[in-house]
N, CA, C and O atoms as a Tripos MOL2 file, in Angstrom:
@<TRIPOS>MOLECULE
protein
  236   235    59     0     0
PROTEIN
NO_CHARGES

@<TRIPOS>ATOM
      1 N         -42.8930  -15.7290   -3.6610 N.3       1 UNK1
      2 CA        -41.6340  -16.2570   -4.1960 C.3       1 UNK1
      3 C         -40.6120  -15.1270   -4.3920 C.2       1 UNK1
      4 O         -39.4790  -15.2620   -3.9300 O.2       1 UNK1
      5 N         -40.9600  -14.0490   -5.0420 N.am      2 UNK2
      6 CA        -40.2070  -13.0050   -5.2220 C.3       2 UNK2
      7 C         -39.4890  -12.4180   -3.9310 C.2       2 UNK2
      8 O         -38.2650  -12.3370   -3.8340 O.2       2 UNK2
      9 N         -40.3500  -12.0330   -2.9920 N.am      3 UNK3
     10 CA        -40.8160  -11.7400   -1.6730 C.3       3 UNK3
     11 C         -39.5100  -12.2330   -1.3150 C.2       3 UNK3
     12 O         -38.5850  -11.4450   -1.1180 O.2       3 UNK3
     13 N         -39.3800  -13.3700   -1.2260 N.am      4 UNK4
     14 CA        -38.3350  -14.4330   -0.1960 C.3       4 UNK4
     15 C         -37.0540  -14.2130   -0.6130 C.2       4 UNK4
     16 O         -36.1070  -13.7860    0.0480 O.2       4 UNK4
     17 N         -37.1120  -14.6340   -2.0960 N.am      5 UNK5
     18 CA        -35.6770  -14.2770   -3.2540 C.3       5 UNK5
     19 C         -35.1670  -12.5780   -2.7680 C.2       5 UNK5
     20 O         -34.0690  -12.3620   -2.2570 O.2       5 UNK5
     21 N         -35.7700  -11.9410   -2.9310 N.am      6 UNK6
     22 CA        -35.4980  -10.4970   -2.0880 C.3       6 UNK6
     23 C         -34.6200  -10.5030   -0.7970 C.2       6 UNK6
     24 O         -33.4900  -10.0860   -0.5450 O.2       6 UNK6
     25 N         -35.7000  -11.2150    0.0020 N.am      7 UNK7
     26 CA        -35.1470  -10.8770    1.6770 C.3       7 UNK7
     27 C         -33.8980  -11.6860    1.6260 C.2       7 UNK7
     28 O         -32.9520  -11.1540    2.2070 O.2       7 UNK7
     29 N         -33.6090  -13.1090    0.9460 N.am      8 UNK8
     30 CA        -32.1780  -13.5600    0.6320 C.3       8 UNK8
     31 C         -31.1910  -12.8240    0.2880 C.2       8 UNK8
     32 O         -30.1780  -12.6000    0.9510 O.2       8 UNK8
     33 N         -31.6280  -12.1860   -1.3980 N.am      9 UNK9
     34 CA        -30.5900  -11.6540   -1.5490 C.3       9 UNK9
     35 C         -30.0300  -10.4790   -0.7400 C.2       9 UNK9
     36 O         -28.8410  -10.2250   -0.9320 O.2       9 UNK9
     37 N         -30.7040   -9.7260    0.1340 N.am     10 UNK10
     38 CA        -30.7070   -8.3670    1.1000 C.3      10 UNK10
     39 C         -29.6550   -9.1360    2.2820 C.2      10 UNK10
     40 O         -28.7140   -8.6050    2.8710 O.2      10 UNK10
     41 N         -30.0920  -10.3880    2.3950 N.am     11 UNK11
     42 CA        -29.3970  -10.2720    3.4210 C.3      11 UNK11
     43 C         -28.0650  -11.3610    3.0690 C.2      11 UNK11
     44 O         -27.3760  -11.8360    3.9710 O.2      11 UNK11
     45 N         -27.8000  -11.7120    1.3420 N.am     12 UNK12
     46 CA        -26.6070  -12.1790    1.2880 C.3      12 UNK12
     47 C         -25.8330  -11.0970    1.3040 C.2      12 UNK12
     48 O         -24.7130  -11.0550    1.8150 O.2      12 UNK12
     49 N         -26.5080  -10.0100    0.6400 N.am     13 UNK13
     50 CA        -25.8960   -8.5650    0.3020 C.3      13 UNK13
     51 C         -25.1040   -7.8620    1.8100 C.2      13 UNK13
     52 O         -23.9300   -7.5410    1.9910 O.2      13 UNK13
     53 N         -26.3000   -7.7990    2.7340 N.am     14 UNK14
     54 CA        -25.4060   -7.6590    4.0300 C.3      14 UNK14
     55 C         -24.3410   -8.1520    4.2570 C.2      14 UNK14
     56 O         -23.3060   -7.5000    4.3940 O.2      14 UNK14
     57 N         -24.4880  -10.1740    4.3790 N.am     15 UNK15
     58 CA        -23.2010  -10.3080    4.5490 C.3      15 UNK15
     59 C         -21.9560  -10.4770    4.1750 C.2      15 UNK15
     60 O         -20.8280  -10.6300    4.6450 O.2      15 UNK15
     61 N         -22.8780  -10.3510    2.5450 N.am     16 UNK16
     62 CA        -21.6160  -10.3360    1.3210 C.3      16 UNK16
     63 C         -20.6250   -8.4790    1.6280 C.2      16 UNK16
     64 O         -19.4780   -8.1400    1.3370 O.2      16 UNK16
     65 N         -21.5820   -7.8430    2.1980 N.am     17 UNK17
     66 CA        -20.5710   -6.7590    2.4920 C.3      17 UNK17
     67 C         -20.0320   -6.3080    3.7630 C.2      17 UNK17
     68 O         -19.6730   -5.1550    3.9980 O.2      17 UNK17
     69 N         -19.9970   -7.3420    4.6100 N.am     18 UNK18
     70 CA        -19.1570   -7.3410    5.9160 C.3      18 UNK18
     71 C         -18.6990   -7.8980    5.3770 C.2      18 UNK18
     72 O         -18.1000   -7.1070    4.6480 O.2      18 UNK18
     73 N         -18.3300   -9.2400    4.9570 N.am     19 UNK19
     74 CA        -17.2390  -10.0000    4.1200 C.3      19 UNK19
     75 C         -16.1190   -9.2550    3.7450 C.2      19 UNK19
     76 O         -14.9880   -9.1330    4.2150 O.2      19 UNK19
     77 N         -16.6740   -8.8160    2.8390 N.am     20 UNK20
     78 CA        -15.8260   -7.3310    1.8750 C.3      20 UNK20
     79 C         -15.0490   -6.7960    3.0280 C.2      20 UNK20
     80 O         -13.8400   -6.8920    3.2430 O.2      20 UNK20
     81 N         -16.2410   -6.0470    3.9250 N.am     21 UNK21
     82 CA        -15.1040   -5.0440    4.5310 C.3      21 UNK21
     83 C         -14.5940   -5.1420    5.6530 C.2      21 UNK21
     84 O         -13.8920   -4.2930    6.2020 O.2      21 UNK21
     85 N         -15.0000   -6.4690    6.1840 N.am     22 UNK22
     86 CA        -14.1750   -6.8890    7.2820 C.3      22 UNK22
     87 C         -12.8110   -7.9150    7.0460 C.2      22 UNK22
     88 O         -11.6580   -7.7610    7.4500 O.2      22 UNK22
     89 N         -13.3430   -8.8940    6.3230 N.am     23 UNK23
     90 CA        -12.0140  -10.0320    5.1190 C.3      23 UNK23
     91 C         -10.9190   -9.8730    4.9530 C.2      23 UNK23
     92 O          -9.9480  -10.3800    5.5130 O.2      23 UNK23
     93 N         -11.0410   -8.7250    3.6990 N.am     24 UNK24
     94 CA         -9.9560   -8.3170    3.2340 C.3      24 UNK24
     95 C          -8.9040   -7.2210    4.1490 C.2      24 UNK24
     96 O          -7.7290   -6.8780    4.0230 O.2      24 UNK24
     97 N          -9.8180   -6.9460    4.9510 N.am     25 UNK25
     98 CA         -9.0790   -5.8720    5.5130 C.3      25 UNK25
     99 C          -8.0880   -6.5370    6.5720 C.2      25 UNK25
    100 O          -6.8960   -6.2830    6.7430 O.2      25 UNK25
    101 N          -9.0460   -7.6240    7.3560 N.am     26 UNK26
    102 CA         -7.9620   -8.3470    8.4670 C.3      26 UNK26
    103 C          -7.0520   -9.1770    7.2860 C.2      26 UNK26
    104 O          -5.9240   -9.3910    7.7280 O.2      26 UNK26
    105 N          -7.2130   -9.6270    6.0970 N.am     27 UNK27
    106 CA         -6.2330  -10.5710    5.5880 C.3      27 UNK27
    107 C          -4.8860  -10.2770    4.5220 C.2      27 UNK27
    108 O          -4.0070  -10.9280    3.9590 O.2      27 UNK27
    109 N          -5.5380   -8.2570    4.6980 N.am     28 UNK28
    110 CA         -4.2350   -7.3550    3.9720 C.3      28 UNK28
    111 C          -3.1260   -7.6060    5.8280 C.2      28 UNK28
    112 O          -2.0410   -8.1160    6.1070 O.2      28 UNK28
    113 N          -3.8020   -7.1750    6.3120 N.am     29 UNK29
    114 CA         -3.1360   -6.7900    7.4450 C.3      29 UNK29
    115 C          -2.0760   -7.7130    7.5620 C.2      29 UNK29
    116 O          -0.8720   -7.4990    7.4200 O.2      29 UNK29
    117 N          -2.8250   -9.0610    7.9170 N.am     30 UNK30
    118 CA         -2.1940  -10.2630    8.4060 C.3      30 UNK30
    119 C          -0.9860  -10.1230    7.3600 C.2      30 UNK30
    120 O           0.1780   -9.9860    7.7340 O.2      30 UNK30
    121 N          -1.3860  -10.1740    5.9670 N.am     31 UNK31
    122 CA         -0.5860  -10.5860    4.8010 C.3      31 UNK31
    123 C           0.5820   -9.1210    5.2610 C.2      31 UNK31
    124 O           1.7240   -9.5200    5.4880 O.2      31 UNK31
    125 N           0.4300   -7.8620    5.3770 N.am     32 UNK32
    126 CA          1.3890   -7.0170    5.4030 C.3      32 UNK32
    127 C           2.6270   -7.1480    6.4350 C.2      32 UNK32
    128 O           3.8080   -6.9070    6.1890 O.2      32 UNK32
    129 N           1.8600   -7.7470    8.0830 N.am     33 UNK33
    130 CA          2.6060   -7.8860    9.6260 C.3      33 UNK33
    131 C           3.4590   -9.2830    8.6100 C.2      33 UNK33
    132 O           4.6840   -9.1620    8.6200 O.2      33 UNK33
    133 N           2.9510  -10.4550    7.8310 N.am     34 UNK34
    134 CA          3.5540  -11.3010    7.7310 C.3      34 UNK34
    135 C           4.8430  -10.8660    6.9040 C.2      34 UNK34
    136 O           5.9360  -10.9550    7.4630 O.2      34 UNK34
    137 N           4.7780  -10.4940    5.8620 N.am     35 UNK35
    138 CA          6.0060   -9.8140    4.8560 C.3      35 UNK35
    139 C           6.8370   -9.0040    5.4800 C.2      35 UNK35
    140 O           7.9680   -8.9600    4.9970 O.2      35 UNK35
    141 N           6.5540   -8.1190    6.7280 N.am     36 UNK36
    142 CA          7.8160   -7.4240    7.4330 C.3      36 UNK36
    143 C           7.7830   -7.9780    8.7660 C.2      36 UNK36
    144 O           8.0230   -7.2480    9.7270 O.2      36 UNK36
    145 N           7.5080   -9.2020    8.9150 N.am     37 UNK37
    146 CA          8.3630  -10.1930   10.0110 C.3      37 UNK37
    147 C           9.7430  -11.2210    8.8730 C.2      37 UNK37
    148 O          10.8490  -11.6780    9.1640 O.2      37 UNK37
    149 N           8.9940  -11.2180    7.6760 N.am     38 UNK38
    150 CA          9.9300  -12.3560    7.0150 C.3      38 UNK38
    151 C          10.9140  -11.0660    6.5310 C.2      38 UNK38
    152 O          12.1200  -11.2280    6.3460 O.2      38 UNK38
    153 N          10.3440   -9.9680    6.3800 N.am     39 UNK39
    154 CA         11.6500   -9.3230    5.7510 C.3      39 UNK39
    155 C          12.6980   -8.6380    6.8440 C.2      39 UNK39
    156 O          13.8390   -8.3760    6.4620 O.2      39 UNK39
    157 N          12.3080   -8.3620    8.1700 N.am     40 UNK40
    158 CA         12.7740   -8.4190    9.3240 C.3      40 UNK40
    159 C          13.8140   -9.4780    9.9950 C.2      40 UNK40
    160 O          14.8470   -9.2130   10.6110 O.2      40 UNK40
    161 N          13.2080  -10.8480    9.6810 N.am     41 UNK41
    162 CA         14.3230  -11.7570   10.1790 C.3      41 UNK41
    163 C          15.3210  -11.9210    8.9080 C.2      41 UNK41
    164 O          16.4740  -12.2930    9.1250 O.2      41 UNK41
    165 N          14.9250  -11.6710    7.6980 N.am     42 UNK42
    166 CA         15.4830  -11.8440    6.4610 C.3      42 UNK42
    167 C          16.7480  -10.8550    6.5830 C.2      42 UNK42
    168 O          17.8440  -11.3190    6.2670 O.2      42 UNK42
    169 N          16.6770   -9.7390    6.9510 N.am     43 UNK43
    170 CA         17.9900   -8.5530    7.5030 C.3      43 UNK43
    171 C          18.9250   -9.1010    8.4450 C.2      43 UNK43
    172 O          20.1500   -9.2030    8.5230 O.2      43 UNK43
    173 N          17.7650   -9.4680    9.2450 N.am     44 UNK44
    174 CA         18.6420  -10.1340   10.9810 C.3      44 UNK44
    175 C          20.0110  -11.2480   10.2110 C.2      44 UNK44
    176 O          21.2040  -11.4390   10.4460 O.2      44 UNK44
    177 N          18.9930  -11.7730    9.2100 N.am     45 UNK45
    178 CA         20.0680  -12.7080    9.3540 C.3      45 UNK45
    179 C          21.1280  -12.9260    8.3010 C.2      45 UNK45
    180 O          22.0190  -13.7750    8.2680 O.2      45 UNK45
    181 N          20.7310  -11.6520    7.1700 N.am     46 UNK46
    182 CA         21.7690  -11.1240    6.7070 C.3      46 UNK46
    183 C          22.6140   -9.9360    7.4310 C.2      46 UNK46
    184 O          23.6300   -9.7370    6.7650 O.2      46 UNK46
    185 N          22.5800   -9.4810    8.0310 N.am     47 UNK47
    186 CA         23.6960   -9.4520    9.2110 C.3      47 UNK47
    187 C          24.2630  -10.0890    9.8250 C.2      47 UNK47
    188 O          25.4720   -9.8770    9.7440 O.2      47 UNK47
    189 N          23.8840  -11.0900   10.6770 N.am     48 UNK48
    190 CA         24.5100  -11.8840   11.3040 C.3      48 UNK48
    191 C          25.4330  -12.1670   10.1520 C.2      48 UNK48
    192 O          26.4960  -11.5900    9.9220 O.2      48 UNK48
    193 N          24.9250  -13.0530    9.5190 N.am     49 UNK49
    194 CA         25.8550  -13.8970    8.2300 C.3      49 UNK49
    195 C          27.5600  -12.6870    8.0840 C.2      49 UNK49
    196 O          28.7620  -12.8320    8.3110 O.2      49 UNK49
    197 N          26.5380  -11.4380    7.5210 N.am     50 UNK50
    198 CA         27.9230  -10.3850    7.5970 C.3      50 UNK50
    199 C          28.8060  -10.0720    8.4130 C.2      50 UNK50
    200 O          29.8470   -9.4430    8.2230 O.2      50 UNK50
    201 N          28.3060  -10.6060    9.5290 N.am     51 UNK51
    202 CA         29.0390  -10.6150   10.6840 C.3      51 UNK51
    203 C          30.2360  -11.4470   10.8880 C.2      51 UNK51
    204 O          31.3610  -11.2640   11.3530 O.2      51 UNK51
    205 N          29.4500  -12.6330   10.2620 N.am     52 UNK52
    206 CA         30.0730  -14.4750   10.4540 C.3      52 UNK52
    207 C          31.1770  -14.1480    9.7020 C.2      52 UNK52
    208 O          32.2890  -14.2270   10.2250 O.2      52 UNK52
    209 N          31.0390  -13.7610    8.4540 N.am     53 UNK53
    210 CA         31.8690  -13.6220    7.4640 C.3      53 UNK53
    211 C          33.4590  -12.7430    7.3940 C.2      53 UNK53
    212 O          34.6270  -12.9590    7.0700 O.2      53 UNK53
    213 N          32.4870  -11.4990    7.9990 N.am     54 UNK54
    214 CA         33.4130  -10.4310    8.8040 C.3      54 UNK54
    215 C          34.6310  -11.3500    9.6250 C.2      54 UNK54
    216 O          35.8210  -11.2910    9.3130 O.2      54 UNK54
    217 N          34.1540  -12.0960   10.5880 N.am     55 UNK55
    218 CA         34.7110  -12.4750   12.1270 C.3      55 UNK55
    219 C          35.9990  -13.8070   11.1680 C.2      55 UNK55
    220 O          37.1170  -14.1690   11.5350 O.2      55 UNK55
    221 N          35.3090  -14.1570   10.0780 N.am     56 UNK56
    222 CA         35.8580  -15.5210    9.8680 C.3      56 UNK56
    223 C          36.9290  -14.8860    8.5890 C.2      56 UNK56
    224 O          37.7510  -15.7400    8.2560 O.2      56 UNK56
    225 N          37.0830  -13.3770    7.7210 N.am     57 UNK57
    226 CA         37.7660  -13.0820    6.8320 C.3      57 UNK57
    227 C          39.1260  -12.6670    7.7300 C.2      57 UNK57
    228 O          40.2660  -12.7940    7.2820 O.2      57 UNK57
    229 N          38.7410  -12.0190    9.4100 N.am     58 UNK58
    230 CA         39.9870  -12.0040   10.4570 C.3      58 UNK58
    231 C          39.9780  -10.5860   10.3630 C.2      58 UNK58
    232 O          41.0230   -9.9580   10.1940 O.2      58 UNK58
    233 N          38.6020   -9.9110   10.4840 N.am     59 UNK59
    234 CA         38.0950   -8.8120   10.5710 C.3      59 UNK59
    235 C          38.2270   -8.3420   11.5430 C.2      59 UNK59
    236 O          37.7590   -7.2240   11.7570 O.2      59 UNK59
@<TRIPOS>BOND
     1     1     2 1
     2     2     3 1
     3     3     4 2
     4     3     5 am
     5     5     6 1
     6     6     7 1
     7     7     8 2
     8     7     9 am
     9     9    10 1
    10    10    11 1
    11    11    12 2
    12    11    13 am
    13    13    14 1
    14    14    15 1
    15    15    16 2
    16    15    17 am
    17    17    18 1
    18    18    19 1
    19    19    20 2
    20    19    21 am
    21    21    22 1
    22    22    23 1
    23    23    24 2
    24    23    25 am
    25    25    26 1
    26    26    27 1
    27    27    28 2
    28    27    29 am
    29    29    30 1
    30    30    31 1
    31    31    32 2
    32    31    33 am
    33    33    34 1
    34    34    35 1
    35    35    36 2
    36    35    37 am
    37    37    38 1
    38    38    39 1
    39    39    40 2
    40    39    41 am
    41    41    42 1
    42    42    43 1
    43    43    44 2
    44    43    45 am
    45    45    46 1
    46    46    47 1
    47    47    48 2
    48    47    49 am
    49    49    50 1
    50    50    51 1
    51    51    52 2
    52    51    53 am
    53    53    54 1
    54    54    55 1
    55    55    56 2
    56    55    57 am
    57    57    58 1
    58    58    59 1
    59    59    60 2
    60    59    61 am
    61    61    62 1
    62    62    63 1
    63    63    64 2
    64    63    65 am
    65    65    66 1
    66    66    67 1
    67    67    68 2
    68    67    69 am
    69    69    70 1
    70    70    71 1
    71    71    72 2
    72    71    73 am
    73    73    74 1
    74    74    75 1
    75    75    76 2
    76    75    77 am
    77    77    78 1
    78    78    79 1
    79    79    80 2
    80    79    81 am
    81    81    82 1
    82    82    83 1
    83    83    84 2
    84    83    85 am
    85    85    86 1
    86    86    87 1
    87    87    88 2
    88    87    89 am
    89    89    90 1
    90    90    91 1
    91    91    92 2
    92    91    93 am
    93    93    94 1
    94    94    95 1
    95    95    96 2
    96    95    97 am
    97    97    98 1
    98    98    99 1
    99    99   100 2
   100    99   101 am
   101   101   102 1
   102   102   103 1
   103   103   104 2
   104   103   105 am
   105   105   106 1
   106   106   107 1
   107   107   108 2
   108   107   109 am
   109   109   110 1
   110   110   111 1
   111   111   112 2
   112   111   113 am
   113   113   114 1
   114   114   115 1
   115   115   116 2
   116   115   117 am
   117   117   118 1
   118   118   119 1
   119   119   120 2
   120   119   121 am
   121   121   122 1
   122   122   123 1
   123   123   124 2
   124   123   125 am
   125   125   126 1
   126   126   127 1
   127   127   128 2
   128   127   129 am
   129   129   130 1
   130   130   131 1
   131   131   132 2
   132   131   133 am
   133   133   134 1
   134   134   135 1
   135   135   136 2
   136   135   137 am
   137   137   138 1
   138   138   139 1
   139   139   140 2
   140   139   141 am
   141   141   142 1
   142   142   143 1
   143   143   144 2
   144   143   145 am
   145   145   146 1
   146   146   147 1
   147   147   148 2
   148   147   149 am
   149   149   150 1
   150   150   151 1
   151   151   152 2
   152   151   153 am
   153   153   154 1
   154   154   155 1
   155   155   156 2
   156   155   157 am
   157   157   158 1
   158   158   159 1
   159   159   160 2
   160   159   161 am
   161   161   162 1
   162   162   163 1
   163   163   164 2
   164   163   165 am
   165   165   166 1
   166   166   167 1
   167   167   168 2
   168   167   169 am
   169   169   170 1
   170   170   171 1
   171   171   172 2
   172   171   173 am
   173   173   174 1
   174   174   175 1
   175   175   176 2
   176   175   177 am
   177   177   178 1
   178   178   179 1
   179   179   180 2
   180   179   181 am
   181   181   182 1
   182   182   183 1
   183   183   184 2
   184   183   185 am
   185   185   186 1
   186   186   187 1
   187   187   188 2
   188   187   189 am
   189   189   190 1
   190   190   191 1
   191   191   192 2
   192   191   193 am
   193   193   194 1
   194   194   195 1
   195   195   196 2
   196   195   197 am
   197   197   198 1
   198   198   199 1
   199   199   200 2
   200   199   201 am
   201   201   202 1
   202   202   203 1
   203   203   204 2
   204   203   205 am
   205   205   206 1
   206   206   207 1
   207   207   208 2
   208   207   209 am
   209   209   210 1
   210   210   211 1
   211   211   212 2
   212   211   213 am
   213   213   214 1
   214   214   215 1
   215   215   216 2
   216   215   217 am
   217   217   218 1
   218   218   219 1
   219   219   220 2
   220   219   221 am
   221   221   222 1
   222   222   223 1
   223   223   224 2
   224   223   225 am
   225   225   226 1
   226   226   227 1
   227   227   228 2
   228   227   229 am
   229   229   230 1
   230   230   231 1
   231   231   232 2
   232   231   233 am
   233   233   234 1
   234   234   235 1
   235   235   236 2
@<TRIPOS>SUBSTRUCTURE
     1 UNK1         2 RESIDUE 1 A UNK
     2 UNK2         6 RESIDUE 1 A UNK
     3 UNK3        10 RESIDUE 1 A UNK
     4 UNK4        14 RESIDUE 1 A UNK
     5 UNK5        18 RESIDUE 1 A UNK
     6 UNK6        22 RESIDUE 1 A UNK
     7 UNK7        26 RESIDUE 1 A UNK
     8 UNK8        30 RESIDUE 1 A UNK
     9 UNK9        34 RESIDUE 1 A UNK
    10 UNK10       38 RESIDUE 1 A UNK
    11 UNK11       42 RESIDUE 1 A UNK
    12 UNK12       46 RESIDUE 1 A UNK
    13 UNK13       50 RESIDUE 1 A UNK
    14 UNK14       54 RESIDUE 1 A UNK
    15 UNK15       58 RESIDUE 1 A UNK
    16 UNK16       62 RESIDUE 1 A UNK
    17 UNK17       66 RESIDUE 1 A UNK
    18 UNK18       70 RESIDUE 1 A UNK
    19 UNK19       74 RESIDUE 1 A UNK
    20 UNK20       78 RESIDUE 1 A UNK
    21 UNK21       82 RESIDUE 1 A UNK
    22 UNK22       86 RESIDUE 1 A UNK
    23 UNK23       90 RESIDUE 1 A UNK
    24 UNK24       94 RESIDUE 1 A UNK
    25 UNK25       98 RESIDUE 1 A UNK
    26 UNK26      102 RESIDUE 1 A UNK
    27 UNK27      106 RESIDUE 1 A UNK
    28 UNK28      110 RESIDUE 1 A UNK
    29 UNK29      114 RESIDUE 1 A UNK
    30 UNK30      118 RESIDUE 1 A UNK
    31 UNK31      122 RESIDUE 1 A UNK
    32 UNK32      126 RESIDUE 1 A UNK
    33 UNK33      130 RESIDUE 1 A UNK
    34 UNK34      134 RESIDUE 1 A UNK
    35 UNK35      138 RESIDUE 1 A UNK
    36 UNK36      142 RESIDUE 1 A UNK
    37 UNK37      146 RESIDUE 1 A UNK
    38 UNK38      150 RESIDUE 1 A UNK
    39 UNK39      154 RESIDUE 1 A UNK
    40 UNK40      158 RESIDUE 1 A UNK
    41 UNK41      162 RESIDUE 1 A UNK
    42 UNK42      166 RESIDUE 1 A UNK
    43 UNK43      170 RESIDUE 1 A UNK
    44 UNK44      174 RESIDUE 1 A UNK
    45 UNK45      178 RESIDUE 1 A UNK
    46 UNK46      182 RESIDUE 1 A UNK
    47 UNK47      186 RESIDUE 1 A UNK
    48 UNK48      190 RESIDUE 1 A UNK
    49 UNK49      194 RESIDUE 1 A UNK
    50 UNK50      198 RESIDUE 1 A UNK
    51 UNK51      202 RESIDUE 1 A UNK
    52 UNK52      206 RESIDUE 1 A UNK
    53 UNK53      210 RESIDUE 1 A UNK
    54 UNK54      214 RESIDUE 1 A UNK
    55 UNK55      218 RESIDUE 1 A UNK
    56 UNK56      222 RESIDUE 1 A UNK
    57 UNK57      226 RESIDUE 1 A UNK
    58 UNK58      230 RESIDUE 1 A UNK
    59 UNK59      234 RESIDUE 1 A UNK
């Protein structure tokens, strides 16, 4: 009984620590590429706008 409870937990432990260090790492990433695409088009299109504004004050 012990025996078994062991080889489980060894090998939740394995994959409880690829989890860890594979997981978080692709889901910082994802989460980081995502925040400087939104803050990327977020510029784009406060420019443009400055632009609009520019073109339409008879800039």
């Amino acid at each position: 009984m012990t025996i078994s409870l062991q080889r489980i937990s060894r090998k939740n432990k394995r994959f409880g620590h690829s989890l860890v260090t594979d997981s978080p790492h692709g889901i910082l990433r994802l989460f980081c590429f995502f925040v400087l695409e939104i803050y990327k088009r977020s510029k784009k299109n406060d420019i443009e706008r400055q632009k609009e504004e520019f073109n339409q004050s008879g800039g």
